[in-house]
C-alpha positions as CSV (number, residue, x, y, z in Angstrom):
1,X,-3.7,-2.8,-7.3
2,X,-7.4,-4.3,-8.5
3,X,-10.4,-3.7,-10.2
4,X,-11.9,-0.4,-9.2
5,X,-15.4,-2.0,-10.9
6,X,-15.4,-5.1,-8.4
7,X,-14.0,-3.3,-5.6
8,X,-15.8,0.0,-4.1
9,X,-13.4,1.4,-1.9
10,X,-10.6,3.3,-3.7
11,X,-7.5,4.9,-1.5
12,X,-4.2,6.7,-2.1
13,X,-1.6,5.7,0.0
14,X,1.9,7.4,0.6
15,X,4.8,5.1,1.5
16,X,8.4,4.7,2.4
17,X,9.8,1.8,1.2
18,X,13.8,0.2,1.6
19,X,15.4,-1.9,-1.3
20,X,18.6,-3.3,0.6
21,X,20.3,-1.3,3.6
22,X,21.7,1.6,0.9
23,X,19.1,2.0,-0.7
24,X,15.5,3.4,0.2
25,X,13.1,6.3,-0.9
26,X,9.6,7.2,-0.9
27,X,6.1,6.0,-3.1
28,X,3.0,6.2,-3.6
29,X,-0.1,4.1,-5.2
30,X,-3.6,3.9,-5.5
31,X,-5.2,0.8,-4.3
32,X,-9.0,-0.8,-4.4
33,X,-10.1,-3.0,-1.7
34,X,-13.7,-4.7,-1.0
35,X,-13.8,-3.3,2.6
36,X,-12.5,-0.4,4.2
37,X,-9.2,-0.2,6.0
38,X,-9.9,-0.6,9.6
39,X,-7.3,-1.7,11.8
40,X,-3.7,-2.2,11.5
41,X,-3.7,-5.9,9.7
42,X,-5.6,-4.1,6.8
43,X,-2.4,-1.9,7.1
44,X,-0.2,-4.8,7.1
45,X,-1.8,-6.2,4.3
46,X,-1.5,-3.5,1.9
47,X,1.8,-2.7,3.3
48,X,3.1,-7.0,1.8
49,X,1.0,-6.4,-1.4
50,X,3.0,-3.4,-2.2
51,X,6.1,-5.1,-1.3
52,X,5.4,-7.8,-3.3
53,X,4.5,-6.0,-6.1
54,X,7.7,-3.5,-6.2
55,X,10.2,-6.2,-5.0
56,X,11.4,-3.9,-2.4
57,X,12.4,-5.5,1.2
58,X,10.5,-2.8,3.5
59,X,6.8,-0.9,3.1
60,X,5.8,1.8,5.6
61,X,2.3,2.8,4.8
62,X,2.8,7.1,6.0
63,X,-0.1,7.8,5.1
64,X,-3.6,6.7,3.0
65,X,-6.6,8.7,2.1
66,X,-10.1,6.6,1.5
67,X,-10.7,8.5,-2.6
């Protein structure tokens, strides 16, 4: 979800995500950021890009790792 030459902090994240109200699983990505995560908007942030990206109606970040 970026450059990983630009931006120097790299991190897995582990997700739930829901499509519609039947369907709904789980996902993962790596994602590159210019600052660190540090509070919940960064969270929230990540949580829309991934939504965005997938075209999925819900992201729960469960879990991210700084790589």
């Amino acid at each position: 979800m970026g450059n990983s030459e630009i931006q120097k902090y790299h991190y897995f994240i582990a997700y739930l995500h829901r499509v519609n109200s039947l369907q709904q699983g789980y996902g993962n990505c790596d994602v590159y950021r210019n600052k660190p995560i540090t509070s919940y908007d960064d969270t929230k942030e990540i949580q829309e890009r991934i939504r965005e990206k997938n075209g999925v109606e819900q992201v729960i970040i469960v879990n991210y790792k700084r790589l």
